[in-house]
Each structure stands twice: as C-alpha cells, then as structure tokens.
C-alpha positions as CSV (number, residue, x, y, z in Angstrom):
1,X,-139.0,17.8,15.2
2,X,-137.8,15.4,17.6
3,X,-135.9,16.4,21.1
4,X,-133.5,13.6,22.4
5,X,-133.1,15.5,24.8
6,X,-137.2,20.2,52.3
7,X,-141.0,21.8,51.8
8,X,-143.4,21.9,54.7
9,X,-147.3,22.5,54.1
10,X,-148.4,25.5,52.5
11,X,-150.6,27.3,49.5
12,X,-149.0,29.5,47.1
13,X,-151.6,31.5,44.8
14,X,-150.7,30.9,41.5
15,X,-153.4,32.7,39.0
16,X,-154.8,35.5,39.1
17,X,-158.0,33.1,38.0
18,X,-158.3,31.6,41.4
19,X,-156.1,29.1,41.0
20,X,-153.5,27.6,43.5
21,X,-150.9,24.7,44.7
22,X,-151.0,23.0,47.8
23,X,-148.4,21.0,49.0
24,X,-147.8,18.4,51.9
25,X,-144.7,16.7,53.0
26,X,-143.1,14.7,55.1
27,X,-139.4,13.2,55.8
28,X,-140.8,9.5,54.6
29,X,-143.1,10.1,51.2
30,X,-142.6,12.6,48.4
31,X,-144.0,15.7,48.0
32,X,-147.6,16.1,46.7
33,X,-148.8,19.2,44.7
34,X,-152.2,19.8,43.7
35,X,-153.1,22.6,41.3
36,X,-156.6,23.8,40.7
37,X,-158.1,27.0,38.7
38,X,-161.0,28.7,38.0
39,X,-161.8,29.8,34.5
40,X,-164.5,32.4,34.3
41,X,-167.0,31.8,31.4
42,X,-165.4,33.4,27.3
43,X,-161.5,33.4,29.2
44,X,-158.5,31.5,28.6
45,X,-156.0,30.2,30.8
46,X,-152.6,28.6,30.3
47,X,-152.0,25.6,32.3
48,X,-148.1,24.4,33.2
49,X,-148.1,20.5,34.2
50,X,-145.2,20.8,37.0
51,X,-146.0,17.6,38.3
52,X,-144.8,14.1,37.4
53,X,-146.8,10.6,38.0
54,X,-145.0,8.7,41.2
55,X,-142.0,7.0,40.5
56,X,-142.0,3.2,40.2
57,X,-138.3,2.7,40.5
58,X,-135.3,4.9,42.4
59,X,-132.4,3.9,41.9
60,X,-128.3,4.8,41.3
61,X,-126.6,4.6,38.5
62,X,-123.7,1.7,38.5
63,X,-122.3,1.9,35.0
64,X,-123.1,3.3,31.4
65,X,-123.2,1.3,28.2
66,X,-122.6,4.3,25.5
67,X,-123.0,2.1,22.3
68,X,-126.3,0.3,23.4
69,X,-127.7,3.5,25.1
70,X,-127.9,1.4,28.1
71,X,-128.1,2.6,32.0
72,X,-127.2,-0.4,34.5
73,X,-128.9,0.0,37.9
74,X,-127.0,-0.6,41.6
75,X,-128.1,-3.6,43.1
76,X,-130.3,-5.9,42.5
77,X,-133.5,-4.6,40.8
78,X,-134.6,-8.0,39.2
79,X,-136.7,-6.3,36.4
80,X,-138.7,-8.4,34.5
81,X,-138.0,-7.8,30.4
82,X,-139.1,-5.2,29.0
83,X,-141.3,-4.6,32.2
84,X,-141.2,-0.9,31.1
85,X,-141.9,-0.5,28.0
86,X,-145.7,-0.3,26.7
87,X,-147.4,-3.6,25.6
88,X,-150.8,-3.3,24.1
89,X,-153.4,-5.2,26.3
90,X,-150.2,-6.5,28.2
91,X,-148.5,-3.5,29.8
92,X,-149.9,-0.3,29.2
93,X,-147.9,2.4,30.6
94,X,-145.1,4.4,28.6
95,X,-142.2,5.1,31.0
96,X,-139.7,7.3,31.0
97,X,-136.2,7.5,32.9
98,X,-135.6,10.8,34.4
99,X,-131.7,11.4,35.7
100,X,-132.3,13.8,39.3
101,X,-128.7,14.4,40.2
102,X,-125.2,14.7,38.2
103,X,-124.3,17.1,34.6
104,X,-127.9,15.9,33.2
105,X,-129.9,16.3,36.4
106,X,-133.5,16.9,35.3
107,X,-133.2,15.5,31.9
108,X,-135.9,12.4,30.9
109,X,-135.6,10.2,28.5
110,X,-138.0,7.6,27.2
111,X,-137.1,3.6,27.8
112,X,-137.2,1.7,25.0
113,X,-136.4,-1.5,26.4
114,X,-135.3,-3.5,29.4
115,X,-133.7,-6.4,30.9
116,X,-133.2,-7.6,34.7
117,X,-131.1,-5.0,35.4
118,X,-130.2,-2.5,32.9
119,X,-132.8,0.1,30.9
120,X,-132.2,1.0,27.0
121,X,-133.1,5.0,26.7
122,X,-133.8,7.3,23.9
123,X,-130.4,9.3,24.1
124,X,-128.1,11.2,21.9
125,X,-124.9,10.3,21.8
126,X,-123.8,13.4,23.0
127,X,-125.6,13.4,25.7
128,X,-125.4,10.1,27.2
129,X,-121.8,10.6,27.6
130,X,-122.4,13.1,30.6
131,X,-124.2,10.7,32.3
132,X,-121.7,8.7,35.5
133,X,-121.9,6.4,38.0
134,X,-123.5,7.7,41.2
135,X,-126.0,9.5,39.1
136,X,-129.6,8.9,40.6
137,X,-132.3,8.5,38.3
138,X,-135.8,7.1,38.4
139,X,-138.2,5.2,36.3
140,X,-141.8,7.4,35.9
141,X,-144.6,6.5,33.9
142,X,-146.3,9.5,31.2
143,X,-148.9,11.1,32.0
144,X,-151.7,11.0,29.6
145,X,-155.1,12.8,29.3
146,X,-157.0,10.4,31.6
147,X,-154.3,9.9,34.3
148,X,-153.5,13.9,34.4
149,X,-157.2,14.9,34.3
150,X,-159.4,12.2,35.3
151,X,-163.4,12.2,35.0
152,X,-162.3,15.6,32.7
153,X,-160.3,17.3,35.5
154,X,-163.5,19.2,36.6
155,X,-163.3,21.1,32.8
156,X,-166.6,21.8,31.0
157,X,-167.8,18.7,29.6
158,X,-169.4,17.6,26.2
159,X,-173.0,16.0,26.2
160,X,-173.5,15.3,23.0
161,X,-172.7,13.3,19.8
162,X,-171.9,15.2,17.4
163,X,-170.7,18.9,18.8
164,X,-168.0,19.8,21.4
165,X,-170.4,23.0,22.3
166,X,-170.3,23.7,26.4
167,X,-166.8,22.1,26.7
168,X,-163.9,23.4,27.5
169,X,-161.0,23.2,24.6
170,X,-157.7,22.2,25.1
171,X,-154.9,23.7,23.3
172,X,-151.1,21.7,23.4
173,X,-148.4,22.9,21.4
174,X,-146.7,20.3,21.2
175,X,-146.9,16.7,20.3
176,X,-145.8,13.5,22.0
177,X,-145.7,10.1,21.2
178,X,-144.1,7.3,19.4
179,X,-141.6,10.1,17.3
180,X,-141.0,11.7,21.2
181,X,-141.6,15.1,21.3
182,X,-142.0,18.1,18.4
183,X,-142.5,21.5,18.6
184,X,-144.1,23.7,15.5
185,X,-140.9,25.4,13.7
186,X,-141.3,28.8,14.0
187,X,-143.3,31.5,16.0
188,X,-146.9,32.4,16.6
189,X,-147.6,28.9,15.5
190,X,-151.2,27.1,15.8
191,X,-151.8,24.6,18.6
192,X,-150.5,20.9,17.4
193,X,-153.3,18.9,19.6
194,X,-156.7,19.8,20.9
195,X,-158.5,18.1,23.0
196,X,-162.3,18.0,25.0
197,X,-164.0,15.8,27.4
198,X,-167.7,14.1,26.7
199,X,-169.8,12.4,28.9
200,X,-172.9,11.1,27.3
201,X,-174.4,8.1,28.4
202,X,-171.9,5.4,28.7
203,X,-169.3,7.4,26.4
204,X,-167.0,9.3,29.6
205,X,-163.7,9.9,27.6
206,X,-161.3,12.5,26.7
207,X,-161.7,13.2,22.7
208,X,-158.9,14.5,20.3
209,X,-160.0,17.0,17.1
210,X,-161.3,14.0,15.7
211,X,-163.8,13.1,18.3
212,X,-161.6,10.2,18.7
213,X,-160.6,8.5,22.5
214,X,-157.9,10.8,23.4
215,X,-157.7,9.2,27.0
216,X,-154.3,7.6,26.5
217,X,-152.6,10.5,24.6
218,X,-149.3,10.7,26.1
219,X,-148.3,14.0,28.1
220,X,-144.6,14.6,28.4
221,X,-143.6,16.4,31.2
222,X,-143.6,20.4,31.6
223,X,-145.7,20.1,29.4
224,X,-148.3,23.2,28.9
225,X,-152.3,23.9,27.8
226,X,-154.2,26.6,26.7
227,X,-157.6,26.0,28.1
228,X,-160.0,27.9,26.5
229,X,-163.8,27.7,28.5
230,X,-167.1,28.9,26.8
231,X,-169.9,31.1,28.1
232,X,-169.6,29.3,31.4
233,X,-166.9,29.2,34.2
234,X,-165.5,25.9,35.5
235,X,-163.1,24.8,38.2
236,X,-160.3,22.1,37.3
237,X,-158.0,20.0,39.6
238,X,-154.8,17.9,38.6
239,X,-152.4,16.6,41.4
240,X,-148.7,14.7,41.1
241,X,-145.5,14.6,42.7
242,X,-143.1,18.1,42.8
243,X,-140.0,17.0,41.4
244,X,-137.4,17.4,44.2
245,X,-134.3,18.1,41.7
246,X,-133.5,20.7,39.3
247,X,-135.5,21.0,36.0
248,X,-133.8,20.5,32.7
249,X,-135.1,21.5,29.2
250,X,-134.1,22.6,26.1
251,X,-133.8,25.7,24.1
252,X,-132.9,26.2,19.8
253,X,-133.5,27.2,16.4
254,X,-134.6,25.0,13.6
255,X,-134.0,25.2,9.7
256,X,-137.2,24.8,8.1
257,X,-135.8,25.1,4.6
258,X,-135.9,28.4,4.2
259,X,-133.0,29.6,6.7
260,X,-133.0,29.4,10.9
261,X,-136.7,30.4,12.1
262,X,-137.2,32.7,15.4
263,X,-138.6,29.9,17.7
264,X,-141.2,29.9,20.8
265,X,-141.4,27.4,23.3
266,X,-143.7,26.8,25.9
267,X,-142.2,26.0,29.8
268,X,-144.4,26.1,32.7
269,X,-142.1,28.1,35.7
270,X,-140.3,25.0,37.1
271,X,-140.7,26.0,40.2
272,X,-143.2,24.5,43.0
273,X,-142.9,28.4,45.0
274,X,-142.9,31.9,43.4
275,X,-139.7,33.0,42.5
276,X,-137.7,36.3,41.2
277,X,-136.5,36.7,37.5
278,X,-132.9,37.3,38.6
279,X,-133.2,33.2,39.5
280,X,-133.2,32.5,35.7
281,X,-130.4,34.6,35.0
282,X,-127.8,31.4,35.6
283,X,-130.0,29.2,33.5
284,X,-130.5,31.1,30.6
285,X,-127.4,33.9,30.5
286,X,-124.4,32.4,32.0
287,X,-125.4,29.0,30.1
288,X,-124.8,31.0,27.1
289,X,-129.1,29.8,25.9
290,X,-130.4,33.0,25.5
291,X,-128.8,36.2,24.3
292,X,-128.5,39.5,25.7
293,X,-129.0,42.9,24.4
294,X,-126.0,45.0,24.3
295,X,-127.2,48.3,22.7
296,X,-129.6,50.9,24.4
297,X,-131.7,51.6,21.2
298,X,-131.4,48.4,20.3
299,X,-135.3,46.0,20.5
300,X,-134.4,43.1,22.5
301,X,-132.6,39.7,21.0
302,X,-134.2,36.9,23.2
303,X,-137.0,37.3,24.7
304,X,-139.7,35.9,27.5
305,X,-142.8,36.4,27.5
306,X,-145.5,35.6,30.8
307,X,-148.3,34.3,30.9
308,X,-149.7,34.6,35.2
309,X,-153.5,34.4,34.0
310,X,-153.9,37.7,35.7
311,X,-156.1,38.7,33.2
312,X,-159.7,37.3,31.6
313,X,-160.9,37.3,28.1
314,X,-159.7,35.9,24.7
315,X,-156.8,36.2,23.0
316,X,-154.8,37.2,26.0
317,X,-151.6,38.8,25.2
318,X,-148.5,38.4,27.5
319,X,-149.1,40.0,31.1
320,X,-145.2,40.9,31.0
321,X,-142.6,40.2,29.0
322,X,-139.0,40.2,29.8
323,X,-135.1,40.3,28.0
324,X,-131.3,40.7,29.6
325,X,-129.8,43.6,29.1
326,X,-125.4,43.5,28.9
327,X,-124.2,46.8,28.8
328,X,-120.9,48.3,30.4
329,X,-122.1,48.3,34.0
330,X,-125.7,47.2,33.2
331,X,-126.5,43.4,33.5
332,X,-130.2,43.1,34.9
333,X,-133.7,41.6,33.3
334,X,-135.6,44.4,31.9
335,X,-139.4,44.5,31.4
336,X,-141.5,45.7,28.3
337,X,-141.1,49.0,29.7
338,X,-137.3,48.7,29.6
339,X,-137.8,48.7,33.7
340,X,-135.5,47.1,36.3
341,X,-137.3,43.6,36.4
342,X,-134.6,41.8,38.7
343,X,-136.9,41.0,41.4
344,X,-140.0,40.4,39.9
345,X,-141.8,37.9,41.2
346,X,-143.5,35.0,38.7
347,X,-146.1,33.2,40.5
348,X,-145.5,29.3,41.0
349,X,-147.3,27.2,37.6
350,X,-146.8,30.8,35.5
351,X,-146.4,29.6,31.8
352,X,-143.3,31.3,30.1
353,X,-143.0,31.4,26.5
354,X,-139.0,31.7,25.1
355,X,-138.8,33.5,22.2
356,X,-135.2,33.0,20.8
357,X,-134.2,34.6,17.9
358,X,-133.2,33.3,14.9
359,X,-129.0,32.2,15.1
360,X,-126.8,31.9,11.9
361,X,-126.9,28.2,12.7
362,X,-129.1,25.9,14.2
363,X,-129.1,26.1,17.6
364,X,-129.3,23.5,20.9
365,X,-128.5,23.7,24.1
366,X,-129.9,22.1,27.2
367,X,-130.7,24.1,30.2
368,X,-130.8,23.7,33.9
369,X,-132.8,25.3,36.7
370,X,-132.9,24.5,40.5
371,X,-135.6,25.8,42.4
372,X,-134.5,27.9,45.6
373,X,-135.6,25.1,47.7
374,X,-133.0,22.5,46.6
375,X,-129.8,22.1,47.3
376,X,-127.6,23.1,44.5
C-alpha cells in the first residue's frame, strides 16, 4: 500500500545491548544525535532511525495551491527547476518536504517537482487542506543505505562473492521508493527488504537479497531494522539531526480482499530522551487511533508491543507489551500482566510495534506526538 500521508549535551542509554545517543547543541546549529549498538554474536536487535539527513531549505509557508498540490515559500528562495527532485547522473538526491509546525506538524511528503519558488508534494487532498500560511516546513533529502550507514555502519561485513556468510542481515518491513511507502497487510508478516554489506576487493557496497547495489535504496524516515548478527558481535554507528518538532505518523486497517486485517506497524519511540507511557496516551487515545479496553475479562483491543533490546538471542519476543484500559474510574496503560504501566519508562530509540485490531471498515488516521522537550 501506499501512505500519502532546547537540549544541552548528554547520553541517554538506549539498549540494553550497549547501545546509546549522544547529543550536542547549541543556540546557532541543530541538534546532532548519534546512535551506536553493540550486537553480541547469534542476537538480534531492532534498530529505530530517529534521525533525519540536515535540511537544505527552512522556510515559511506563504500560500497553498490545493489543486496543484503546490506549497509557495516566503521570500525569495530562487530555486532552480526541479532542483529537488532526483535526476539520474544529474541530481541524485530524493527529497522530501517535511511540515514542523501547524495541524500537520511532523508530517513529510515527497517533492515531486519544483519551480523558483513553489514545491509540488505527494499529498492527499484531504490532507493538504490543513496545511496554512505560517506553517514552517523544510526541504530534507532521504536517507538511503549508504548515507544512513556508510562504509556498512560498522555491521559485520561480507568478503566474498557469492555468500552473505559473516555479515550482518538487515531486516525492513517496509518498502520505499518510487510507489512511496507500503507496509505488508496484515500481522506477523515477513520482512519486505533485506539488506548486507560486502567488501571484497574493489566491490565496498551495501547489497539487497539479490546481491544487487543496494547503496542508494531509499530510507524513509522512522523508519526501523531488524539486525540480525552471526556467530560474532559487532558495534554499528549512524548519526543525523533530532527533529526539533513533534513526530507525525500514521495508524490503520487495510482490506486485503478478504475483509479488514489486524495490522502491525513498526515506529521507532519518537523521542530523542526516555519517556513515560502515560506520554502517548494524548497521541494514541484521545486522538481516537487506538482503542481501549472497556471490560475486565476482556483480552485487550489495541495493542503495543516493545522492543528495548534488553534481551540477546533469536527470535526475541516483545520485552513488554502494553494496551489502555477505559473502565468506570480506570483509565491507565496496563502491561502484559494487566499491571499499572502509567509511568513506565521506554528507553530513547525503543522500537514499538502497534498492533491495531481489525475495524468494520478501513481505518486511517494520522497521529501526533511531541516529545517533552518541545514546546507544545
């Protein structure tokens, strides 16, 4: 399917696997994360990308063309045509215009074309009608395999030919490119990319399933990995910019013939610090996304499950999982145990899998999350 849709220096520990962010700021650049991990040798880990590429363009919002899907910039920006969209062997970076304040504030959208001073998007029509003047947005490039993890993001590498054996696989559930972005329908679905790096002689690319160049797959953002590593350990890196505005994605139920499916999706916690459950509670209850349970005996409706690494091996099953109890005077997060989860805390970069169940419709609805450190 396709989806139109201030920090001072410090460490947070983020896995359990020896992985953490560090940050540095000041009042005159942008915030900098870097994430690294350790993955021991036969172990998994799931990987949230929280970061974006540096913006090439900030700008303000001066008027909206609904019918052309077009955004017209304040000022004077002077863009050359089509400057933003990809080009091969001309220009050969996918961007994508992300909207950081306003009703849509965290929402991207890819660029499909561009003239001096206005940018064509990918947009439903819906949704570009809740986009106004004043609105800030900027212009990002994609990350891809190369640019996210360069030189194979300190992952276990490939040496030879013809077998991926010693490298570490990784596992994307979703898919971007051309067609934007598509999820599997469904639950407990397989992985929809996999990729591996090889260095052998003067081959020193990413690869796909295929053993093809996978170096300029696109990477959308939030997007997530399952890194699986083999009978050694490795440590990887990836740095970028920490978004400072709220996080916006979205949440539904597909058709896929045969009735409305339960659907997973993968979100890394969009959140550069550790946080408390209660903290999604606005952007997944009172936005109406997820549903609670209203019955004691009942199993849960909607449900999230955690991945915080916090274990080793194969196969990993959930650390926690979590659903929203709505009962007379009970209205709290709840745990696997059915215990009082309010305040627990999920570690910055924890990978959180939304399991909503199936609806008597298909369902869509777009979702919004500030972090505790920005202004709401």
């Amino acid at each position: 399917m396709k989806l139109l849709l201030p920090i001072y220096n410090l460490t947070v520990i983020c896995f359990a696997l020896c992985a953490n962010y560090v940050f540095a700021s000041t009042v005159e650049t942008p915030v900098l994360g870097v994430f690294s991990g350790e993955i021991p040798a036969n172990s998994e880990a799931y990987i949230g990308i929280t970061t974006t590429r540096a913006p090439v363009f900030e700008g303000v919002v001066e008027s909206v063309n609904a019918g052309s899907s077009k955004i017209v910039a304040g000022g004077e920006p002077a863009w050359s045509a089509n400057q933003f969209v990809f080009a091969d062997g001309v220009q050969p970076e996918h961007y994508y215009l992300k909207i950081t304040s306003g009703e849509l504030e965290g929402a991207w959208f890819d660029i499909s074309s561009n003239d001096a001073f206005s940018v064509a998007i990918e947009i439903g029509a819906g949704e570009i009608q809740k986009i106004a003047k004043g609105d800030s947005f900027q212009i990002i490039p994609h990350w891809t395999m190369a640019t996210l993890f360069p030189n194979g993001g300190g992952f276990s590498k490939a040496t030879k030919i013809s077998a991926t054996a010693g490298a570490t696989m990784l596992y994307k559930y979703t898919s971007y490119g051309t067609d934007g972005l598509e999820y599997p329908i469904g639950v407990n679905s397989a992985s929809m990319q996999r990729f591996y790096y090889r260095e052998r002689g003067d081959i020193n690319n990413w690869c796909d399933a295929d053993k093809k160049d996978a170096s300029n797959v696109l990477v959308e953002p939030n997007a997530v990995f399952v890194a699986v590593q083999p009978d050694n350990s490795c440590k990887y890196s990836y740095s970028g910019n920490i978004p400072m505005c709220a996080t916006s994605f979205v949440l539904f139920t597909l058709d896929n013939g045969e009735g409305v499916q339960d659907q997973e999706m993968y979100i890394p916690l969009p959140s550069a610090v550790d946080f408390e459950l209660n903290e999604l509670t606005s952007t997944l209850i009172d936005s109406g996304a997820f549903t609670p349970s209203t019955s004691v005996a009942s199993s849960p409706v909607d449900i999230i499950y955690a991945y915080e690494n916090k274990s080793s091996g194969l196969n990993l099953t959930p650390d926690n999982s979590f659903f929203y109890r709505k009962r007379g005077a009970t209205n709290k997060w709840l745990d696997k145990d059915k215990q009082d989860a309010q305040t627990y805390k999920l570690s910055a970069g924890t990978v959180l899998v939304f399991r909503k169940k199936a609806t008597d419709e298909e369902f869509s609805i777009r979702c919004k999350f500030t972090p505790n450190y920005i202004s709401k």
